[in-house]
C-alpha positions as CSV (number, residue, x, y, z in Angstrom):
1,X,0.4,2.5,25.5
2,X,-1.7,1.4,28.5
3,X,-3.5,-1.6,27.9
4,X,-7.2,-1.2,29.1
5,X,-8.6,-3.1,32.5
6,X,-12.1,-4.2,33.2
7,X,-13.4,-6.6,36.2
8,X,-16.2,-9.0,35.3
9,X,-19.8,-8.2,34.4
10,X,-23.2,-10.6,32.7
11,X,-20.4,-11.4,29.9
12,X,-17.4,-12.3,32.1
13,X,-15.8,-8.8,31.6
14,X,-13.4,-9.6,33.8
15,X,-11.2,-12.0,31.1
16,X,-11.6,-8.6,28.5
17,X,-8.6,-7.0,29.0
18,X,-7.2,-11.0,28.4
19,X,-8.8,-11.1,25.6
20,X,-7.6,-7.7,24.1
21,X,-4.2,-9.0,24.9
22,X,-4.4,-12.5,23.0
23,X,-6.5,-10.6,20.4
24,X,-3.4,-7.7,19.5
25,X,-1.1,-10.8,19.7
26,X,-3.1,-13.0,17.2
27,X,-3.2,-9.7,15.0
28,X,1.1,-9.6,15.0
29,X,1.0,-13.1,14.0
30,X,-1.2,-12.7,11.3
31,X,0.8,-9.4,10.3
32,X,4.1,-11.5,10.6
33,X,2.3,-14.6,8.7
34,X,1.4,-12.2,5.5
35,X,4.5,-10.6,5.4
36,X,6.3,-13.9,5.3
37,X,4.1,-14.8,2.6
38,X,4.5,-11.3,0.5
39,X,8.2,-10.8,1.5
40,X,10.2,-14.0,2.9
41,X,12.8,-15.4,1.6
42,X,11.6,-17.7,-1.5
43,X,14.1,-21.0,-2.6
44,X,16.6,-20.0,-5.3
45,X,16.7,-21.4,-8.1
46,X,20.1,-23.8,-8.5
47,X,19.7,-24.3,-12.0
48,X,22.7,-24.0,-14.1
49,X,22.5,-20.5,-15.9
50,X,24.2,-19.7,-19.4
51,X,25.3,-16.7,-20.9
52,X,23.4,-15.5,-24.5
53,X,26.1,-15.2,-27.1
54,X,26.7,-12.7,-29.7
55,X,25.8,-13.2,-33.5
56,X,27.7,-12.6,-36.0
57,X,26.3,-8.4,-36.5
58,X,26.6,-7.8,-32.6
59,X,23.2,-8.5,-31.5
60,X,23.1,-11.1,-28.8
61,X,20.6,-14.2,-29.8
62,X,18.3,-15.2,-27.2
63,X,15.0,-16.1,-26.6
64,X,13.5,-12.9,-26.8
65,X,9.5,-14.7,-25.6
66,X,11.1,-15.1,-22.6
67,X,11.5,-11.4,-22.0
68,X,9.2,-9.4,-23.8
69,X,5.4,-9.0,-24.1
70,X,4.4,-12.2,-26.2
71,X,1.4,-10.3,-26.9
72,X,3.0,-7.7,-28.8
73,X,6.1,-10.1,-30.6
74,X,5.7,-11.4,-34.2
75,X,6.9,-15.7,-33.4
76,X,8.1,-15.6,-36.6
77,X,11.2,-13.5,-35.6
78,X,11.9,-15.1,-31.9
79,X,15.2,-15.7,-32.1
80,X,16.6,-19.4,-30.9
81,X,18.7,-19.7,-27.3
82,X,21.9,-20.7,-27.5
83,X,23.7,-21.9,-24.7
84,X,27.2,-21.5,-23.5
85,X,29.1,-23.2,-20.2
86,X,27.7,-22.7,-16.7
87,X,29.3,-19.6,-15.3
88,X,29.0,-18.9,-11.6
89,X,26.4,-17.6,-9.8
90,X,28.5,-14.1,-9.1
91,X,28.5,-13.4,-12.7
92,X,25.5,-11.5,-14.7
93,X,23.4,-14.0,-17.1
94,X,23.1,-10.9,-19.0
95,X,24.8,-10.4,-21.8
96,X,27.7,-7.5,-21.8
97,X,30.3,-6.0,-23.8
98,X,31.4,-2.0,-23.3
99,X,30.8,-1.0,-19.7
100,X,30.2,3.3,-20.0
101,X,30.2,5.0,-16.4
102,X,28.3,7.7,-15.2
103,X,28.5,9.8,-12.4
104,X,26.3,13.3,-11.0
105,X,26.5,14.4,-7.5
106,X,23.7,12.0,-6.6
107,X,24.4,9.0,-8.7
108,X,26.6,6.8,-9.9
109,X,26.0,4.3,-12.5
110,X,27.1,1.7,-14.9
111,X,25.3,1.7,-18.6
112,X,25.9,-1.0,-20.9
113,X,26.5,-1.1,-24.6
114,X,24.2,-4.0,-24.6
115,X,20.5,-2.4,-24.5
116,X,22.3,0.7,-23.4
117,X,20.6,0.0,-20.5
118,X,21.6,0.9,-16.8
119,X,22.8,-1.9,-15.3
120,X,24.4,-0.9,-11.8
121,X,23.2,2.2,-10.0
122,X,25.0,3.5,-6.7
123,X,23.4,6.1,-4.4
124,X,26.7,8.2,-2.7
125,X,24.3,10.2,-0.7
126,X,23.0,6.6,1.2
127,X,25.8,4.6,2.9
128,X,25.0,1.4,3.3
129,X,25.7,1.7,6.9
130,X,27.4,3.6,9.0
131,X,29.9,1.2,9.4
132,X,30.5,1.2,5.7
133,X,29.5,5.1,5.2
134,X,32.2,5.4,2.5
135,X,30.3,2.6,0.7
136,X,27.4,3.9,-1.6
137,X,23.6,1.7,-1.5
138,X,23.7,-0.7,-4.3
139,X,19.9,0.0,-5.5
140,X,20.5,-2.0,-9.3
141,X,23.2,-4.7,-10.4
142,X,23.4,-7.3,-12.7
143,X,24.8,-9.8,-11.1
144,X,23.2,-13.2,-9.4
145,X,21.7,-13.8,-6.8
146,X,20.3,-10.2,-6.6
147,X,20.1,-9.1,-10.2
148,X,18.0,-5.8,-10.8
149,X,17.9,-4.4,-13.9
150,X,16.4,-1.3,-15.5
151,X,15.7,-2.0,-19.6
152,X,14.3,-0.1,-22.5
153,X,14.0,-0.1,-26.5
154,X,11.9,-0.2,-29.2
155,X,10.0,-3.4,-30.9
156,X,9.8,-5.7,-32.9
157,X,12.8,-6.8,-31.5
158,X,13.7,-8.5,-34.6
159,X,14.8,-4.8,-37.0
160,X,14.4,-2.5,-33.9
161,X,17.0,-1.8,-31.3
162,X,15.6,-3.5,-27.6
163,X,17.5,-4.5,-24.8
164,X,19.2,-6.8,-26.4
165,X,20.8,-4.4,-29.2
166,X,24.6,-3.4,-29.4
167,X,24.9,0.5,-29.3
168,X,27.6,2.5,-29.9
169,X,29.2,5.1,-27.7
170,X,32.3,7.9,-28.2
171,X,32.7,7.5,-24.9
172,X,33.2,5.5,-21.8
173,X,33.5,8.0,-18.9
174,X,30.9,10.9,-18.0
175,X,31.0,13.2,-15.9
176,X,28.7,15.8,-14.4
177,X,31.4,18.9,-13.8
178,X,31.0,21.1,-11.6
179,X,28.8,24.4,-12.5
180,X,26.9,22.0,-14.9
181,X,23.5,21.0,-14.4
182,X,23.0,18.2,-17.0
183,X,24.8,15.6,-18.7
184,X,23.9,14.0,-21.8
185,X,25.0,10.2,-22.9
186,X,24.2,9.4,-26.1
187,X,24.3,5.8,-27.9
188,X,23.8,5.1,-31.2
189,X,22.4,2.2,-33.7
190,X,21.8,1.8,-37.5
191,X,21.0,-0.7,-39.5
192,X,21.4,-1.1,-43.2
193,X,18.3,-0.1,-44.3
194,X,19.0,4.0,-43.3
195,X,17.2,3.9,-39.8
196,X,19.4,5.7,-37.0
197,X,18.1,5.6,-33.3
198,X,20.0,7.3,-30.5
199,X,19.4,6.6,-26.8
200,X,19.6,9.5,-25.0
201,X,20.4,10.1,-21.1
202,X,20.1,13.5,-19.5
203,X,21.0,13.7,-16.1
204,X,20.5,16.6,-14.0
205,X,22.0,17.9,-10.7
206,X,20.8,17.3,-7.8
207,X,17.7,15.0,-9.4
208,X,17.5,11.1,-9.1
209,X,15.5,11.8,-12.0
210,X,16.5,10.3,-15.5
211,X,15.3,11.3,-18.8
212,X,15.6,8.7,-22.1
213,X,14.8,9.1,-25.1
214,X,15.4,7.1,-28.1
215,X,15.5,9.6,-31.7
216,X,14.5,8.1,-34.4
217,X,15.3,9.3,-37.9
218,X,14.2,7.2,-40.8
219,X,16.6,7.8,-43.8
220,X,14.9,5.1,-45.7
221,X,12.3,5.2,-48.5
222,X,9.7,2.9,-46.8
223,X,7.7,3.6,-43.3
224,X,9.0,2.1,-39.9
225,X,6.6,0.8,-37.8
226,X,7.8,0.6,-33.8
227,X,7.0,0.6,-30.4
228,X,8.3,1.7,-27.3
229,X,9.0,-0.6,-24.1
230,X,10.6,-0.3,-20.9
231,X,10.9,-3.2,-17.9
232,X,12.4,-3.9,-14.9
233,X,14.5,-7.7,-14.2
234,X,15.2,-8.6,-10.9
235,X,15.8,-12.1,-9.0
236,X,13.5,-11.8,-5.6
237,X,16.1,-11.9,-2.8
238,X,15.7,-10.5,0.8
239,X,17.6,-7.1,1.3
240,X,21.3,-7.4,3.3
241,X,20.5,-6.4,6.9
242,X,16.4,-7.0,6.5
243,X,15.9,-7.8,9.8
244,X,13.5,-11.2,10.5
245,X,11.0,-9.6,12.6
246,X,10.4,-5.8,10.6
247,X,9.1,-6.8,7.0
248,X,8.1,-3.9,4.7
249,X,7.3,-4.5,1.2
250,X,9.7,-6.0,-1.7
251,X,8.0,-6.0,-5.2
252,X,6.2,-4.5,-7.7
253,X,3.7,-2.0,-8.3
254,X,2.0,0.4,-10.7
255,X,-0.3,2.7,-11.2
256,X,-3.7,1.7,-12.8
257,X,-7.7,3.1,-13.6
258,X,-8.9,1.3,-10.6
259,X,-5.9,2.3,-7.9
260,X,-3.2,4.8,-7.9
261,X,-0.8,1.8,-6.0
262,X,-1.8,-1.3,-6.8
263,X,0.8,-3.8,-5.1
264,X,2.1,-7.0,-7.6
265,X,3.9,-9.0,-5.9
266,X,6.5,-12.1,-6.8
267,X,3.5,-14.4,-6.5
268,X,1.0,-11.9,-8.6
269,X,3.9,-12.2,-11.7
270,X,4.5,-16.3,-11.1
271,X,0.7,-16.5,-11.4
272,X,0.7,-14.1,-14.4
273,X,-2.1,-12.1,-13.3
274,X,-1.5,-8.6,-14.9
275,X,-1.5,-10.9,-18.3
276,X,-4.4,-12.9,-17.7
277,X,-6.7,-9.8,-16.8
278,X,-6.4,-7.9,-20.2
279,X,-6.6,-4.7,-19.1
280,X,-7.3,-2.1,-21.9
281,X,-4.8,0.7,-22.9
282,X,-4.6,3.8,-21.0
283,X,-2.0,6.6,-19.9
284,X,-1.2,8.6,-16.4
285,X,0.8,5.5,-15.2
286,X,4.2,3.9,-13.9
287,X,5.7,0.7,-13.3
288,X,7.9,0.4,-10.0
289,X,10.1,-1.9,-8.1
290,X,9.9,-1.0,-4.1
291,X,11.7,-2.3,-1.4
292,X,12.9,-0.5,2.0
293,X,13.5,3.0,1.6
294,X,14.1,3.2,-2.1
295,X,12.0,2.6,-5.3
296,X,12.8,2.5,-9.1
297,X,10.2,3.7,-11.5
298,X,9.8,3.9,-14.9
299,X,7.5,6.5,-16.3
300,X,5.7,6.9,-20.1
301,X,5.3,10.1,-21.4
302,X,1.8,11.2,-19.9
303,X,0.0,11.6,-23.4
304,X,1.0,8.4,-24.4
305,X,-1.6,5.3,-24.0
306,X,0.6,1.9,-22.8
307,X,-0.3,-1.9,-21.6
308,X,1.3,-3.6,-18.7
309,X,2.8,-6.8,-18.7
310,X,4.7,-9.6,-16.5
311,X,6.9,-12.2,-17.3
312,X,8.9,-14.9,-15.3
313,X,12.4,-15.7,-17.3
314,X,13.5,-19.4,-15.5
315,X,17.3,-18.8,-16.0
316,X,18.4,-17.3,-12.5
317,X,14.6,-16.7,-12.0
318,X,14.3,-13.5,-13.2
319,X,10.8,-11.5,-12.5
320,X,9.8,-9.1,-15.3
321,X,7.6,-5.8,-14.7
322,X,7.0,-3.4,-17.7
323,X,4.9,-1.6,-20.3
324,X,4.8,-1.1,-23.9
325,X,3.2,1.7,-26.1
326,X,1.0,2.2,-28.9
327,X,2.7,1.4,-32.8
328,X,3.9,4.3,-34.3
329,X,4.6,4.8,-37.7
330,X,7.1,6.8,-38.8
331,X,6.9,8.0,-42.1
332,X,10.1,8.1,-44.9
333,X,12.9,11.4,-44.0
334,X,10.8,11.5,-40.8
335,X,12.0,11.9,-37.2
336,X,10.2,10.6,-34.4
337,X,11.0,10.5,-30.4
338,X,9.8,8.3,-27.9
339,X,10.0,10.0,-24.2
340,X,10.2,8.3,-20.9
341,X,11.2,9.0,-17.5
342,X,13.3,6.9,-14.9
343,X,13.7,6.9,-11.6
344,X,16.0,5.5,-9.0
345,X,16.8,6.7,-5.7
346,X,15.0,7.0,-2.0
347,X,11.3,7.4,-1.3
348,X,11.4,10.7,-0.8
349,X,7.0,12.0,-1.3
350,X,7.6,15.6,-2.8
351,X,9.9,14.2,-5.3
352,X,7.9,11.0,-6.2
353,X,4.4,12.7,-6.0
354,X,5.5,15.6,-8.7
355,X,6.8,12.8,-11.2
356,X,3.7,10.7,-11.4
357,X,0.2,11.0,-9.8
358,X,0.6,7.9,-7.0
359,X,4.3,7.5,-7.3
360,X,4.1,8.9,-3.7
361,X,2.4,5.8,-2.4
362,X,5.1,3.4,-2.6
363,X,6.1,5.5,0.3
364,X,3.7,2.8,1.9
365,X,2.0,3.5,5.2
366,X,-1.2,0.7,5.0
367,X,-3.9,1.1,6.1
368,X,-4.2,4.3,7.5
369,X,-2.1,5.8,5.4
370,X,-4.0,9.2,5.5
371,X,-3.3,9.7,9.3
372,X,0.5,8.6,8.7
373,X,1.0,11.4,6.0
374,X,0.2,14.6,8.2
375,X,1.4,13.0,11.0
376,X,4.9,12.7,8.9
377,X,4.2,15.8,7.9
378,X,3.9,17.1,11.5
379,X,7.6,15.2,12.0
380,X,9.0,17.0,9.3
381,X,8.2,20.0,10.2
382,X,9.5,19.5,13.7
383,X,12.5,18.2,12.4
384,X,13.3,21.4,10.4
385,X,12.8,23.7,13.9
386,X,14.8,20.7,16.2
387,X,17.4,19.4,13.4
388,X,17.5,16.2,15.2
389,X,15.0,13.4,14.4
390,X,15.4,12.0,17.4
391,X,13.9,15.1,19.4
392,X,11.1,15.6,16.4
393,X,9.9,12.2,17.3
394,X,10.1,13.2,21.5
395,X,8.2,16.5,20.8
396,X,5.6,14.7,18.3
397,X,5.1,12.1,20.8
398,X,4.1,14.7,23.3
399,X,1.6,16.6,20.9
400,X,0.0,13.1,20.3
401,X,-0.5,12.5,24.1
402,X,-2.0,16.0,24.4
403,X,-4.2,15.5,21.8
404,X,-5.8,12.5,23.4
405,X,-4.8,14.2,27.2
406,X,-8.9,13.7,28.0
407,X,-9.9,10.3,26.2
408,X,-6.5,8.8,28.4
409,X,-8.0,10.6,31.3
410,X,-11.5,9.3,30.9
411,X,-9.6,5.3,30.5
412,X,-7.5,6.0,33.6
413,X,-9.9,7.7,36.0
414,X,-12.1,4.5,35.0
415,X,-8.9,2.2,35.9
416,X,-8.4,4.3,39.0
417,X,-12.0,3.7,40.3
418,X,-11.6,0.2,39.7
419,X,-8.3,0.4,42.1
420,X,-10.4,1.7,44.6
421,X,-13.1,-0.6,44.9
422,X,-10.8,-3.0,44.4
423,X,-11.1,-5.0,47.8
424,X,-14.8,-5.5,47.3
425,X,-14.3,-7.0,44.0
426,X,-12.2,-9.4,45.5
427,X,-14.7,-10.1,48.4
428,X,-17.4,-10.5,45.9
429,X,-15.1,-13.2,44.3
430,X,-13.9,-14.7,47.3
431,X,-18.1,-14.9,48.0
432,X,-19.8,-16.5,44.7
433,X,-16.1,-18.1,43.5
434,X,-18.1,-21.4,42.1
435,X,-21.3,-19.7,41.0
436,X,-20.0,-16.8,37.9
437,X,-24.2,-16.2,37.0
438,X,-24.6,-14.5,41.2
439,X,-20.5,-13.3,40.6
440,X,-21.4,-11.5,37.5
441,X,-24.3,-9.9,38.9
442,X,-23.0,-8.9,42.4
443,X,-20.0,-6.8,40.2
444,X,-22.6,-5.2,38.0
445,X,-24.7,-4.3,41.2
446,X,-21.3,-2.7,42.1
447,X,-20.4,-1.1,39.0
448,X,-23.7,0.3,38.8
449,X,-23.9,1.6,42.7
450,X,-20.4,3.4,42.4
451,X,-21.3,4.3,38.8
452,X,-18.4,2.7,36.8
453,X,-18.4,1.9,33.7
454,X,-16.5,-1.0,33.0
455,X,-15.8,-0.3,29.4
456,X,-14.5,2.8,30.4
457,X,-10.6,1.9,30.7
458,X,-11.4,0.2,27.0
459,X,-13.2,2.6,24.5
460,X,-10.6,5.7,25.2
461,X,-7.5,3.5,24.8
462,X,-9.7,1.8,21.3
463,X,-9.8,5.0,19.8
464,X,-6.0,5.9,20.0
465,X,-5.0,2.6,17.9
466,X,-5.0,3.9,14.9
467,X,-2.6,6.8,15.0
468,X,-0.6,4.8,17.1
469,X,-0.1,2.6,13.9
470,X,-0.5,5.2,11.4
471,X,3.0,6.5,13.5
472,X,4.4,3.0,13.5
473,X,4.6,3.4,9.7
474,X,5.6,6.4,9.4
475,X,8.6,5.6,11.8
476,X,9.3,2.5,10.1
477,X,9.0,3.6,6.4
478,X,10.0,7.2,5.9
479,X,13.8,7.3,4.2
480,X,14.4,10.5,6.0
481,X,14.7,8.4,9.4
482,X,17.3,6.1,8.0
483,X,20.5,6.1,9.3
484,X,19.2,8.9,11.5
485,X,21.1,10.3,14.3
486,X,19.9,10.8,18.4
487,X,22.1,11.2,21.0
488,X,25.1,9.2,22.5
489,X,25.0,5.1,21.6
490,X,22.2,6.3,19.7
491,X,23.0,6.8,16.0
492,X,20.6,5.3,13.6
493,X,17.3,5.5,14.8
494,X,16.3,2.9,11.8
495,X,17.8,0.2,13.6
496,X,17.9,-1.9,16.5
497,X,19.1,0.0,20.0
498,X,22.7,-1.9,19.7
499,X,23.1,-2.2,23.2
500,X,19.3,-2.7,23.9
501,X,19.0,0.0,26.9
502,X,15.4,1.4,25.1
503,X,13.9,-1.8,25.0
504,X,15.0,-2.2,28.7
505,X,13.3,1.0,29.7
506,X,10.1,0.2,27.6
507,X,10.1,-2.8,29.6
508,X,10.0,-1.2,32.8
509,X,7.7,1.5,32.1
510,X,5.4,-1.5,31.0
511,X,5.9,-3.0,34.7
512,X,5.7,0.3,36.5
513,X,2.3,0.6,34.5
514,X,1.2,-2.5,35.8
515,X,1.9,-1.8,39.2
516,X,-0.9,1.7,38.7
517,X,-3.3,-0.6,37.3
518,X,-5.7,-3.0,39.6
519,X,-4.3,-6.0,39.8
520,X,-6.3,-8.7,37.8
521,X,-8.7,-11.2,40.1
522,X,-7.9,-14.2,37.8
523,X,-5.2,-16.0,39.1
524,X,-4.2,-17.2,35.4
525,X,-4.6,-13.4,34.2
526,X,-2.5,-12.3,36.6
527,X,0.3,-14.5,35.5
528,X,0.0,-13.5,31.6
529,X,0.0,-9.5,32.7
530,X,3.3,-10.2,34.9
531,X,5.0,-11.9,31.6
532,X,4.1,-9.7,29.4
533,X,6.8,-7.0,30.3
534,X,9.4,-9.2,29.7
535,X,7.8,-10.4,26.0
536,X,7.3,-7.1,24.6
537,X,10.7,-6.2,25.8
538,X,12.1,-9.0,23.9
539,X,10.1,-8.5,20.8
540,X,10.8,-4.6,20.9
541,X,14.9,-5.4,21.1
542,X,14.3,-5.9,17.6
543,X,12.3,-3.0,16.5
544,X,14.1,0.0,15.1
545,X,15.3,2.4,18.2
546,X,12.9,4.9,16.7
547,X,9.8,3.2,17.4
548,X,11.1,2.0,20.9
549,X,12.0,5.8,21.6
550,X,8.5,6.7,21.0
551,X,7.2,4.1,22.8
552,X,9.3,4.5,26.1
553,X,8.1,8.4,25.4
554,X,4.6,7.5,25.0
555,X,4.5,5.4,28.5
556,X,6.2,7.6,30.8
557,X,3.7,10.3,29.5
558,X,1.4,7.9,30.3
559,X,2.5,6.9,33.8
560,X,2.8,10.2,34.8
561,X,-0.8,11.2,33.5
562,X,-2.1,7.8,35.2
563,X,-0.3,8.6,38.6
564,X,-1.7,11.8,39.1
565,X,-5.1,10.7,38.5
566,X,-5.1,7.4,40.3
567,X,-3.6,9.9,43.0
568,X,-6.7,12.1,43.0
569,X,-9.3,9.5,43.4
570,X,-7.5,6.7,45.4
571,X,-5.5,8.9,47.5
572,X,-2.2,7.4,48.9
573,X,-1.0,4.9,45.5
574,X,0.6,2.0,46.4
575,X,2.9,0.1,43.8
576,X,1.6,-3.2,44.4
């Protein structure tokens, strides 16, 4: 991208295109700034962290307040911590007993008898690099210091199976065979009174998709009052490989009246803000946990009104997202299900936008999100003609250019004019040096005598800013790019140019358009333009090779637009 050139006018116009400079830089540190606030790495807690023991009918006694809604708990049955020796911090604080695997074709995962909740999920189709591409994404674990946990059960807590419930299983090992399209895990609890509740997992081929369920059937002779919950636990920890200079978002979100994405980060939980706002009941919603390139979800049944809530649990520092439903009562030889949806797996739009209404928007683009998502949607499309990302970004980068082919040629006819009467500018200075009021005017008198307009390089180049972020997004954010193939040293377009030849070209194609542009009259300007190359170069070594691709595209359409037109006015063009 060219950066805009004006020479002096009333308002000193000749220090704008130094101030545009220092103004995008101030807006990168600010960017940086916020996302070291939203996403750095936060101190870990050292405290000593103790497993929850099992009483004496299998359910493990904690301190259930810690964990659930206290809005919805009856304190009269919150159980009492007990605490056993310090194990290490590799270990889970949860508590375990029977470990039941699953696998499909697009998961594999690890449910525990313990909440029968899923407490490990692997993604085969996502490497976690390509050094390690027999080694499948870790998205949930249970173990410190990156704990991240998907829960769910039924309250009160006290007669009702939660999280914190022993099930029972027939098996250990499933399977998803081959010609079968689902796969059903079932666990099972009863208690003494003739209630039965199995959890139910259907898995389905192909789908990152998870349905639960938990059937009820109340045998007794007395109705059975119960709600349905689901959360997310995780420890906030930066993601292996996050690199220090490319932040993208690492925390919650859900779905809500006023927003379809409403961001809640660490901080919003610590402060307890979704508590202390009391929103009212209502349905349509989710509860997710995002970080780069993947999200996990849970989803209520969509007739089915629900409250959020937070937590923050201080063993191992544990943030807790979630909802709860409405109390249902469920009458004597009655059989009741509660539904829910779960999902784990990349941010892929189609798939996230037909499970929820906003679910697609963790896909997060900012601010102009609604230039990212056709221009994606351009990508895509080019991708599915070119097969190779790499070449979809090259040909998207082009149709970009040409769409804005006569705003660049209105900024760089307006830069070439100023090239040409670039001598007299510098007499002018050389003339009124000490006195800016005669300076100021005797460049206007010339602007206005050779009709220039010295906004002209500006407003053109102003315009284009926002798609040029809206594509910095969708570069940086879209799953499909990850791990993304090019050509020769260039294998993963996600990340960094290992051997740092595209940030080397950007660099030059930087100086080169430099050397088209006037050069600046202020001695001091002159100095930050020549340094600049070398700081973007730098700063773009650690950008994913995608975005420096598009970039080093992007300026040598530019050069050769700029040449040709600097050609046509000036004449002979002199690299100066």
């Amino acid at each position: 991208m060219t950066l805009c050139l004006s020479e002096g006018n009333l308002i000193n116009m000749d220090n704008i295109r130094l101030i545009l400079i220092f103004t995008l830089l101030f807006i990168l540190l600010l960017i940086y700034q916020q996302w070291q606030l939203d996403y750095g790495p936060k101190p870990v807690s050292t405290a000593p962290v103790a497993m929850n023991p099992l009483s004496a009918n299998g359910n493990p006694v904690t301190n259930t307040a810690n964990e659930l809604p206290p809005s919805i708990l009856d304190k009269s049955h919150q159980a009492t911590a007990t605490a056993l020796p310090d194990v290490p911090s590799t270990q889970s604080i949860l508590p375990r007993q029977t470990a039941i695997t699953v696998e499909t074709d697009v998961l594999k995962l690890e449910i525990n008898s313990v909440g029968g909740d899923i407490r490990q999920i692997a993604l085969p189709k996502y490497p976690v690099s390509l050094e390690e591409a027999n080694k499948p994404f870790q998205l949930l674990n249970d173990t410190l210091p990156n704990l991240f946990v998907a829960q769910s059960g039924l309250l009160p807590a006290d007669y009702a199976p939660s999280h914190q419930t022993v099930y029972q299983s027939t098996e250990t090992q499933y399977h998803l065979a081959d010609g079968e399209q689902t796969l059903n895990v079932v666990l099972t609890w009863h208690n003494a009174q003739g209630i039965q509740v199995e959890k139910i997992y259907t898995f389905t081929r192909g789908s990152y998709v998870v349905q639960v369920k938990h059937h009820v059937k109340n045998n007794s002779d007395a109705p059975w009052q119960v709600r349905q919950y689901a959360q997310f636990q995780r420890t906030q920890v930066a993601e292996a490989g996050q690199s220090s200079f490319i932040h993208t978002y690492m925390g919650g979100a859900i779905a809500s009246p006023n927003s379809r994405y409403e961001k809640l980060t660490f901080a919003n939980i610590n402060d307890d803000k979704l508590n202390q706002e009391k929103r009212p009941s209502w349905a349509n919603g989710w509860a997710a946990m995002i970080q780069h390139y993947f999200v996990s979800a849970w989803v209520p049944d969509k007739e089915q009104l629900f409250n959020y809530y937070t937590n923050v649990i201080k063993q191992g520092q544990r943030y807790v997202l979630g909802f709860y439903g409405q109390l249902e009562t469920i009458a004597p030889k009655t059989e009741h299900e509660f539904n829910l949806q779960f999902y784990a797996g990349p941010k892929i739009q189609d798939h996230l936008g037909a499970l929820a209404p906003g679910l697609e928007l963790t896909v997060d683009y900012g601010w102009f999100w609604f230039i990212s998502q056709p221009l994606f949607w351009l990508l895509s499309l080019l991708h599915s003609f070119f097969g190779n990302w790499g070449w979809a970004i090259i040909i998207l980068t082009l149709m970009i250019k040409l769409a804005f082919f006569h705003l660049s040629a209105t900024s760089y006819k307006s830069m070439a004019n100023m090239r040409r009467v670039q001598p007299r500018l510098m007499s002018i200075k050389e003339r009124y040096g000490d006195d800016r009021a005669k300076m100021n005017q005797a460049l206007m008198d010339l602007y206005k005598k050779e009709k220039i307009n010295p906004l002209g390089g500006c407003l053109p180049i102003l315009v284009q800013i926002p798609v040029f972020i809206a594509l910095y997004w969708v570069l940086l954010e879209s799953v499909e790019l990850r791990q993304a193939d090019f050509i020769l040293w260039l294998n993963d377009l996600s990340r960094p140019d290992p051997f740092f030849v595209l940030p080397l070209i950007m660099g030059a194609t930087m100086l080169l358009q430099q050397k088209l542009n006037p050069a600046p009259i202020d001695p001091m300007q002159q100095k930050v333009m020549m340094a600049l190359p070398l700081v973007f170069t730098v700063f773009f070594a650690f950008f994913p090779s995608g975005l420096v691709l598009y970039w080093v595209v992007n300026n040598s359409l530019s050069i050769a637009q700029q040449w040709v037109i600097t050609k046509k006015v000036v004449g002979e063009v002199k690299l100066d």
